[in-house]
KETORPA-61431 format. One record per residue (C-alpha): residue in three letters; x, y, z. Coordinates in steps of 0.001 Angstrom, whole numbers, plus 524288, in hexadecimal, padded with zeros to 5 digits. Example, Ala and Ser with C-alpha at 12.3 -4.5 7.8 and 13.67 -1.06 7.14 Angstrom:
2
[donu 'ala'; [8300C; 7EE6C; 81E78]];
[donu 'ser'; [83566; 7FBDC; 81BE4]];
***
This chain:
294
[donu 'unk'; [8C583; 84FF5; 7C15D]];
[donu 'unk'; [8B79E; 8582F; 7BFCC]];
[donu 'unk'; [8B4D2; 84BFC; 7B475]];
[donu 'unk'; [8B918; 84027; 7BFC2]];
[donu 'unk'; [8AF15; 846F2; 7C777]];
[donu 'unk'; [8A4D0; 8481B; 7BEA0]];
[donu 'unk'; [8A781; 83AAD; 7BAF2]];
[donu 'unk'; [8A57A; 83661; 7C932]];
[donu 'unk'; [89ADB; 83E8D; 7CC68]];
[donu 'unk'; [8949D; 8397B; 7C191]];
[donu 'unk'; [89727; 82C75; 7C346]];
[donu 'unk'; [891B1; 82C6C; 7D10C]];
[donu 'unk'; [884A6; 83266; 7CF24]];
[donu 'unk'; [880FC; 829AA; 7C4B5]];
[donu 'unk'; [88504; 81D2F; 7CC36]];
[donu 'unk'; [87CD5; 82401; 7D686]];
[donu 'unk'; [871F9; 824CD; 7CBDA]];
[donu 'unk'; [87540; 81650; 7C801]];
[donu 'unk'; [87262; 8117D; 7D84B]];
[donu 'unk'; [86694; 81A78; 7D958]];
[donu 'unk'; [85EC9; 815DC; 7CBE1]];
[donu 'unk'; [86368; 807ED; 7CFF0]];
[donu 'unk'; [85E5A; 809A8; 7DCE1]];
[donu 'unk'; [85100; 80CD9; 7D799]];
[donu 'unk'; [8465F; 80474; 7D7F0]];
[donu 'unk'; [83DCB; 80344; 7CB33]];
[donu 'unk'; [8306A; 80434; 7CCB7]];
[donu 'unk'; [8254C; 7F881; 7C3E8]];
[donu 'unk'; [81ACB; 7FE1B; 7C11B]];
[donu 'unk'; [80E5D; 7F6D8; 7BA93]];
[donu 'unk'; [7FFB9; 7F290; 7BBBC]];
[donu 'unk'; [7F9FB; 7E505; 7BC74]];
[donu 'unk'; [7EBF7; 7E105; 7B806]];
[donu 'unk'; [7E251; 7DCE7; 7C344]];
[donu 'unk'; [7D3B6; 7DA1E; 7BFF8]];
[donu 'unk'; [7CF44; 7E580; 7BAA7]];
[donu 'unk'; [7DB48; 7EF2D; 7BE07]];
[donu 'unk'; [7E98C; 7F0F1; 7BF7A]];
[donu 'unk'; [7F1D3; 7F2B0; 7C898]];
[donu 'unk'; [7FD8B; 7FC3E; 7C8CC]];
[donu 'unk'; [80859; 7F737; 7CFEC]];
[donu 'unk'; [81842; 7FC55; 7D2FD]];
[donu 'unk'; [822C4; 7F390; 7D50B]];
[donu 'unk'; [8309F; 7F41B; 7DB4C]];
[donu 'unk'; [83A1D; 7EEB6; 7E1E3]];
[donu 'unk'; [83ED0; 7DF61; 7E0C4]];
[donu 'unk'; [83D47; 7D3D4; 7EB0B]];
[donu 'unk'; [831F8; 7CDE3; 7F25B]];
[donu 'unk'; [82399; 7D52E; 7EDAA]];
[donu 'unk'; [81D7B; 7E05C; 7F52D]];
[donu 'unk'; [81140; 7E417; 7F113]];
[donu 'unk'; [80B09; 7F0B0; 7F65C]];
[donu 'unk'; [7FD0A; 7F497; 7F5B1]];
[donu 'unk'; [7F88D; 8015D; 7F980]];
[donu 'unk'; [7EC76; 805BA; 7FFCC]];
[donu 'unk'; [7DE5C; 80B6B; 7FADC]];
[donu 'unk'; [7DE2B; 8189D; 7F2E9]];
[donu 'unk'; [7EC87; 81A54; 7F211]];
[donu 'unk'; [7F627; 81355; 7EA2D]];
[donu 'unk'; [802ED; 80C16; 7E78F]];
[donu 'unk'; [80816; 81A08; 7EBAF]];
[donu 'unk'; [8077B; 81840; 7F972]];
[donu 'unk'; [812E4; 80F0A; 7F93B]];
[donu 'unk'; [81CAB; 818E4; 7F4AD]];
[donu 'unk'; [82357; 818A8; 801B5]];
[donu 'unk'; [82577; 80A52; 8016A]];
[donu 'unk'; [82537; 805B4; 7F1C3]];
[donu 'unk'; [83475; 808EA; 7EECF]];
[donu 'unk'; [837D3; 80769; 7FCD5]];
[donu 'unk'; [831E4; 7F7EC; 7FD6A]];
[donu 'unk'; [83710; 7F83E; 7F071]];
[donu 'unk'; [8460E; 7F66A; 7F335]];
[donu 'unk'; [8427D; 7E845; 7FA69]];
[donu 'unk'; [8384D; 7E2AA; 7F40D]];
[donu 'unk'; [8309E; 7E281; 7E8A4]];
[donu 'unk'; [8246F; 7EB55; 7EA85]];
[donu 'unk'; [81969; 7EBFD; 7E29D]];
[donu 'unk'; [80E84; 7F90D; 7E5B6]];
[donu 'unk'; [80289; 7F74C; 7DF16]];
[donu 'unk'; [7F5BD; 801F9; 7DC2E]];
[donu 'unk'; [7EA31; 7FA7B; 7E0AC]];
[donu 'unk'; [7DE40; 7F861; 7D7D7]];
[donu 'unk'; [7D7FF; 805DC; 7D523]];
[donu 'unk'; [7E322; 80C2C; 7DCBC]];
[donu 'unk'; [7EDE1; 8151C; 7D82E]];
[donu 'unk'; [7F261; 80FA0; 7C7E7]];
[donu 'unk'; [7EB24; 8044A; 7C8FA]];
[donu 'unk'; [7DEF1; 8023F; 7C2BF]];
[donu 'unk'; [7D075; 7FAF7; 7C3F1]];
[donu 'unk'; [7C323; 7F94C; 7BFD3]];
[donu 'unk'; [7B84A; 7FB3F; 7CA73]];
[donu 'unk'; [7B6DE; 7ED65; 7D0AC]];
[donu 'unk'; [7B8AC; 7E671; 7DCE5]];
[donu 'unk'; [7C68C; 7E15F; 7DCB1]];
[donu 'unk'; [7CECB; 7D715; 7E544]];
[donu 'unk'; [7DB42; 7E041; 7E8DB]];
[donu 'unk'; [7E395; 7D560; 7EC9F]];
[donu 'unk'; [7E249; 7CE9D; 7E06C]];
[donu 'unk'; [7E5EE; 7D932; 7D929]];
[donu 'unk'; [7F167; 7DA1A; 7E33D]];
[donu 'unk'; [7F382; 7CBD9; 7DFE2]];
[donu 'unk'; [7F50E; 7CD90; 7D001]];
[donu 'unk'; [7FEC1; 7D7DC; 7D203]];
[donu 'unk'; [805AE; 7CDA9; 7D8A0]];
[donu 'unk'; [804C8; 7C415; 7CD86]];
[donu 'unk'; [80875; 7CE0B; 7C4DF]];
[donu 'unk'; [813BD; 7D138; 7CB22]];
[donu 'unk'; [817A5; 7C2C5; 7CC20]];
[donu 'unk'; [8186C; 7C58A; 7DC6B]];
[donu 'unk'; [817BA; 7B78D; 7E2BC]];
[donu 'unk'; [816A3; 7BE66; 7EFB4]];
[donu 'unk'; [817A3; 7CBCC; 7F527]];
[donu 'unk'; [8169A; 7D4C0; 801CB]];
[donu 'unk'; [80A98; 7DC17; 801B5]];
[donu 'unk'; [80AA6; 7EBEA; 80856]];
[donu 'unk'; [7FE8E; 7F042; 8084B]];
[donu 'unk'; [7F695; 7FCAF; 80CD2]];
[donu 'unk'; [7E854; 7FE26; 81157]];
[donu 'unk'; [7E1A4; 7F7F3; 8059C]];
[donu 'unk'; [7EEC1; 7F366; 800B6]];
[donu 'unk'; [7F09D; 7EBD8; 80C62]];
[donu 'unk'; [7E292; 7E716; 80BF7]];
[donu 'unk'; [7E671; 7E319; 7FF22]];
[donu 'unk'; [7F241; 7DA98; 804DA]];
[donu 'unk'; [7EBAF; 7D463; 80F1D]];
[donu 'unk'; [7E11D; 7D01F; 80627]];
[donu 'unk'; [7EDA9; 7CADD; 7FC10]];
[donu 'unk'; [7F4DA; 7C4E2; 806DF]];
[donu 'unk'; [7E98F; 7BBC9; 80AEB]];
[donu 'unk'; [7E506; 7B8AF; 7FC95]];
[donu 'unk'; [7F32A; 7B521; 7F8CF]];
[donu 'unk'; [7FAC6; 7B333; 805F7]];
[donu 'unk'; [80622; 7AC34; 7FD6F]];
[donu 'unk'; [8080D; 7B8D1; 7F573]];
[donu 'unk'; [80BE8; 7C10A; 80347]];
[donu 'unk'; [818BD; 7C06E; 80887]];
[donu 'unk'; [81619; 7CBF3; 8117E]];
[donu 'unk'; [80C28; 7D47F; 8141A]];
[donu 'unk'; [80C82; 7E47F; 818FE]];
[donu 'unk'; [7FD6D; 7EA8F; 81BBC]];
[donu 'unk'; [7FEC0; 7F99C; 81DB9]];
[donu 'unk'; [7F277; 7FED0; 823A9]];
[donu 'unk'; [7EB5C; 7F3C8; 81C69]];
[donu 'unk'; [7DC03; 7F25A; 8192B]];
[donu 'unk'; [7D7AF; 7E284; 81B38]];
[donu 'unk'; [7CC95; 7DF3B; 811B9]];
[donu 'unk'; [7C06E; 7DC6F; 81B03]];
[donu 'unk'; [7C3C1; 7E75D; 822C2]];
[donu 'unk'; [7B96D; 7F118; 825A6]];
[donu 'unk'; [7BFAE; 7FE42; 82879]];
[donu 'unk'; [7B4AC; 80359; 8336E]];
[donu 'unk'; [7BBC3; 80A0F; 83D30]];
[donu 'unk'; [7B72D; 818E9; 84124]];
[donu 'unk'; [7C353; 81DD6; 8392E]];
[donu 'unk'; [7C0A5; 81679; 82DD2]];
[donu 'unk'; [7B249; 8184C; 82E51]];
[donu 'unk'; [7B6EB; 829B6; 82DB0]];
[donu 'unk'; [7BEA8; 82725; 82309]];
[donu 'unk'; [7B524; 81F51; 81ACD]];
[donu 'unk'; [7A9B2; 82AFC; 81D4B]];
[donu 'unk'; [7B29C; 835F5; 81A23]];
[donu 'unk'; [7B978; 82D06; 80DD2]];
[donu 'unk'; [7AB4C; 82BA2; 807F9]];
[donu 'unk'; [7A946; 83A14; 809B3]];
[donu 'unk'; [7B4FF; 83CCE; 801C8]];
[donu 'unk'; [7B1B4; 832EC; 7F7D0]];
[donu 'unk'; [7A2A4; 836F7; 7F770]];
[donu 'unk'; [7A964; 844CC; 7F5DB]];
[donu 'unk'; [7AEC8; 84100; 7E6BF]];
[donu 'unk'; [7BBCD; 84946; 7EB73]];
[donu 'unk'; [7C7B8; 8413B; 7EA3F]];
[donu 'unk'; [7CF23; 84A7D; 7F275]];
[donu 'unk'; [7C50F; 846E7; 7FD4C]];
[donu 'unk'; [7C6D3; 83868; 7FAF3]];
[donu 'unk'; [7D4E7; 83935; 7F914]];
[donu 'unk'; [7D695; 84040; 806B8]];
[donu 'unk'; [7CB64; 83973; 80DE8]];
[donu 'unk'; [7D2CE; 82D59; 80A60]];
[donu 'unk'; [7E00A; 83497; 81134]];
[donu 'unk'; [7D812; 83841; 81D99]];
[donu 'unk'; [7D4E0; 82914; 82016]];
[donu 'unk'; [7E0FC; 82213; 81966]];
[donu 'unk'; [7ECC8; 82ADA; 81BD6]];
[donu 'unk'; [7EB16; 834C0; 82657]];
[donu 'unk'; [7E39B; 829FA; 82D15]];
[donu 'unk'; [7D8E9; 829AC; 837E2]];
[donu 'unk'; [7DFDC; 83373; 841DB]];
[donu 'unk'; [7E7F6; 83BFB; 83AF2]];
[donu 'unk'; [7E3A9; 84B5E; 83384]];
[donu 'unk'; [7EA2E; 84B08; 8248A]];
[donu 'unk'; [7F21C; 854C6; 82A78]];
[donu 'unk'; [7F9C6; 84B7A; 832A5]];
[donu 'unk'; [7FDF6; 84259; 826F7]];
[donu 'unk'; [80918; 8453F; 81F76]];
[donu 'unk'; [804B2; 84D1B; 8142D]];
[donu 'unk'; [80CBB; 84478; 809E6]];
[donu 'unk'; [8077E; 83843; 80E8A]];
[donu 'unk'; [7F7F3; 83EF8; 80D23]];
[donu 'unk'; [7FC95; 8442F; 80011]];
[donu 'unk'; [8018B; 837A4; 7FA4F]];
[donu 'unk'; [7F5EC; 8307B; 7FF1B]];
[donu 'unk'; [7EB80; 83988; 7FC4E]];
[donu 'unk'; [7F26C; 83A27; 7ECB1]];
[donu 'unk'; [7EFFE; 82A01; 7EC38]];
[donu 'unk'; [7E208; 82B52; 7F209]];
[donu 'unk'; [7DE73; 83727; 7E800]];
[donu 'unk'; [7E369; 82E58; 7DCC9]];
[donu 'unk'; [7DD56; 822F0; 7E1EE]];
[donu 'unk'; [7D02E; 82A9D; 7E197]];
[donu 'unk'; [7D1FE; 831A8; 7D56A]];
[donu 'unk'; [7D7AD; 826CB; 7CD00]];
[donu 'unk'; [7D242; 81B03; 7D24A]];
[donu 'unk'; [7C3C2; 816A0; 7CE0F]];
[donu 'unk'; [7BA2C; 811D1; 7D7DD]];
[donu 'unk'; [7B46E; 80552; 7D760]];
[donu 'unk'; [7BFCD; 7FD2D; 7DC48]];
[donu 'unk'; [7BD2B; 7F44A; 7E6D3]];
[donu 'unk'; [7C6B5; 7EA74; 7EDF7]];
[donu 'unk'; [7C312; 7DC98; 7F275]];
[donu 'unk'; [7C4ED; 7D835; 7FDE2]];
[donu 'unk'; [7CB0C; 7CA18; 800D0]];
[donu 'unk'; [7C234; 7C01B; 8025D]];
[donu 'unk'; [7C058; 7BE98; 80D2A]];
[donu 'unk'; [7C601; 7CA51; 81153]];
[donu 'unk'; [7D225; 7CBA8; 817BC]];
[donu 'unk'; [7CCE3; 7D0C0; 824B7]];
[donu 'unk'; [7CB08; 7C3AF; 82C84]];
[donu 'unk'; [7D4EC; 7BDA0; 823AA]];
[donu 'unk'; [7E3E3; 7C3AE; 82814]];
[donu 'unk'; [7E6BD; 7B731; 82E8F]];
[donu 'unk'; [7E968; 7B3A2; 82126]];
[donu 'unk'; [7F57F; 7BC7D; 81F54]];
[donu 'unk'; [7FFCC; 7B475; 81F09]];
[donu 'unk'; [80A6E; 7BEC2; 81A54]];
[donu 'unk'; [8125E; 7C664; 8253C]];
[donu 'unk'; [80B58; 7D24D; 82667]];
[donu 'unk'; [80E47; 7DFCF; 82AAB]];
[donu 'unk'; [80329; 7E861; 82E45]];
[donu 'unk'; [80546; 7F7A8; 8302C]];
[donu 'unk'; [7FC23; 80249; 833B8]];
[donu 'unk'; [7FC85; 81174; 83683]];
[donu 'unk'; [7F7D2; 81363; 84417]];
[donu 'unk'; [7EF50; 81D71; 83F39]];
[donu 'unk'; [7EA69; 816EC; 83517]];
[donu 'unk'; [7D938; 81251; 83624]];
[donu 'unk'; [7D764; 80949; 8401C]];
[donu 'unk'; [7D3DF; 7FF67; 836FD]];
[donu 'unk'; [7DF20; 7FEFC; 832B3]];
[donu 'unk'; [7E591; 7FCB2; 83E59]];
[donu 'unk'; [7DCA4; 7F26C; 841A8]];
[donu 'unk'; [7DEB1; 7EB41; 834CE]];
[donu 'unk'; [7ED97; 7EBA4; 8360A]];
[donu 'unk'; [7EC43; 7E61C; 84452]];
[donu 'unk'; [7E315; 7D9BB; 83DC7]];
[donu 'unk'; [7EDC0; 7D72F; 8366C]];
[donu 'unk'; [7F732; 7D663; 83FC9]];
[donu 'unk'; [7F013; 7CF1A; 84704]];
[donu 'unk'; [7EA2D; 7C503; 83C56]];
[donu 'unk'; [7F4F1; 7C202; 8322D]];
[donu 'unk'; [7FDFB; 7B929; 834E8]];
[donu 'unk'; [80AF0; 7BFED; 8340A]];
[donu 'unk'; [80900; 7CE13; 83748]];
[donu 'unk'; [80E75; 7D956; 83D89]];
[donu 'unk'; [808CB; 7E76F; 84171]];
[donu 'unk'; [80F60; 7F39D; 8402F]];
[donu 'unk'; [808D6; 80090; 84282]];
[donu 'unk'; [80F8E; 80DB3; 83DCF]];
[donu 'unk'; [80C41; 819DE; 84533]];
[donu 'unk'; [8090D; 827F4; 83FEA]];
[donu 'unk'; [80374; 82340; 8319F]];
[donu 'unk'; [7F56F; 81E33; 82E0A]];
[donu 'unk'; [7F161; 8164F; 8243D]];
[donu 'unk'; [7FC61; 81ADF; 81A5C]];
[donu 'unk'; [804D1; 8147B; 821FE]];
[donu 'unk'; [810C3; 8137E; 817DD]];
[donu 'unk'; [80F1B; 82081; 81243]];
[donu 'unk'; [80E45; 82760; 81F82]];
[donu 'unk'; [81A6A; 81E83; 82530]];
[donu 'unk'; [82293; 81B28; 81929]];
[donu 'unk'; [82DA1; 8176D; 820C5]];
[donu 'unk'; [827C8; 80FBD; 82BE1]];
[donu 'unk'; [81F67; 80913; 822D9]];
[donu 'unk'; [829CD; 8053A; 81AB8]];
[donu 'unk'; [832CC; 7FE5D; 82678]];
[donu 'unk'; [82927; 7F8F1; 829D4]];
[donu 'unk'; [82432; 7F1CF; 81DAF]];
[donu 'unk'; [83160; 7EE58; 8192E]];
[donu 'unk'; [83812; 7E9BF; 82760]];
[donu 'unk'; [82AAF; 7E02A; 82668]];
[donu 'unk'; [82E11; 7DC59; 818A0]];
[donu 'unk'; [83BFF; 7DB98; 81751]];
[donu 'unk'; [83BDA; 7D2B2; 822DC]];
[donu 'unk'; [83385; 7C862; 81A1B]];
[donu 'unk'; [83AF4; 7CAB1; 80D36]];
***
């Protein structure tokens, strides 16, 4: 009888071992060559392409929330940004989007959803009006707009007391001068944020600055995107923190207002870190967008 149960016991915590490792997602890891670069990308998941690009000074990292999650209905694709994170470049003036658009072609992606993140979803907008037939959909999280001139009082403190911290040589200074602006936001004390959010940010921003050479400059569409988000023709979704930077704000309500198939959704109590402050409202709301154009 005590060898029946072993047997059974046995028997059921391997086939338990057999659905888990089955139900496990495998992870593709590699680089592609851009002009003067590569580009370290992660892949998983199988279906229609989504493409996420994160924002300045952090890196592929801040999708950690979402990568696996996305992951079980579509295939996603995060990607380090020239001179961000593992991927690498000379000092130059590059086109982002381009580089954004030979990952593609790499990848053999006909068309894909684009998620993107301050730069990262300047990054998209400028990719979704260069190659409109490449974008089935379209999600800008706190996005930058190339053309955009960030001059509002809060942005104008930030920039003052950035330089400071840069002009200072101190990474720690740049790395949590960076937080003050980007993650606790305009009207919130450090002390308010959660800690592991700060912490997980402030790890990507210290990398960014101690790994990263300077000398890297992004293009801007020509001409820039700005006076051109009529051209959009994806259905959009455009999310903010409501205490994110005003500019912010204001760029998110252009787009609503400009492309041609968008909608506005605002999520209260985060800033500009939107999905790594509200994981799980971030998520449904991505994915109910999505999953309703799949």
């Amino acid at each position: 009888m005590k060898k029946i149960c072993f047997f059974i016991l046995t028997t059921a915590l391997m086939s338990c071992m057999i659905n888990l490792t089955s139900s496990a997602q495998s992870v593709n890891k590699g680089h592609v060559d851009v002009d003067k670069g590569r580009i370290y990308y992660e892949e998983m998941g199988k279906g229609k392409a989504l493409i996420m690009i994160h924002g300045g000074f952090i890196d592929l990292r801040m999708w950690d929330q979402q990568f696996e999650e996305f992951a079980k209905h579509f295939r996603v694709i995060r990607y380090d940004a020239r001179n961000h994170g593992l991927s690498e470049s000379e000092p130059g003036t590059y086109i982002y989007y381009e580089d954004l658009k030979r990952l593609c072609d790499q990848l053999h992606i006909q068309k894909a959803a684009f998620l993107g993140l301050s730069m990262g979803g300047r990054v998209a907008i400028d990719f979704s009006i260069a190659y409109p037939e490449k974008v089935w959909a379209l999600v800008l999280a706190a996005p930058g707009v190339s053309g955009y001139s960030f001059d509002s009082q809060e942005c104008q403190e930030f920039n003052k007391k950035y330089m400071a911290a840069y002009q200072s040589g101190s990474f720690e200074k740049m790395a949590e001068s960076f937080l003050q602006g980007w993650t606790d936001g305009p009207y919130r004390k450090p002390s308010e944020v959660d800690p592991k959010v700060r912490n997980k940010t402030k790890q990507m921003a210290l990398d960014h600055e101690r790994h990263n050479g300077s000398g890297v400059k992004m293009g801007e569409l020509d001409p820039p995107a700005l006076n051109r988000l009529d051209e959009i023709k994806a259905p959009t979704l455009a999310i903010a923190g409501n205490l994110d930077m005003p500019d912010i704000l204001d760029i998110v309500n252009r787009v609503d207002k400009h492309a041609k198939n968008s909608q506005k959704e605002i999520i209260h109590g985060a800033a500009h870190m939107i999905n790594l402050e509200k994981p799980v409202a971030f998520n449904k709301l991505v994915l109910d967008f999505l999953l309703k154009l799949k």
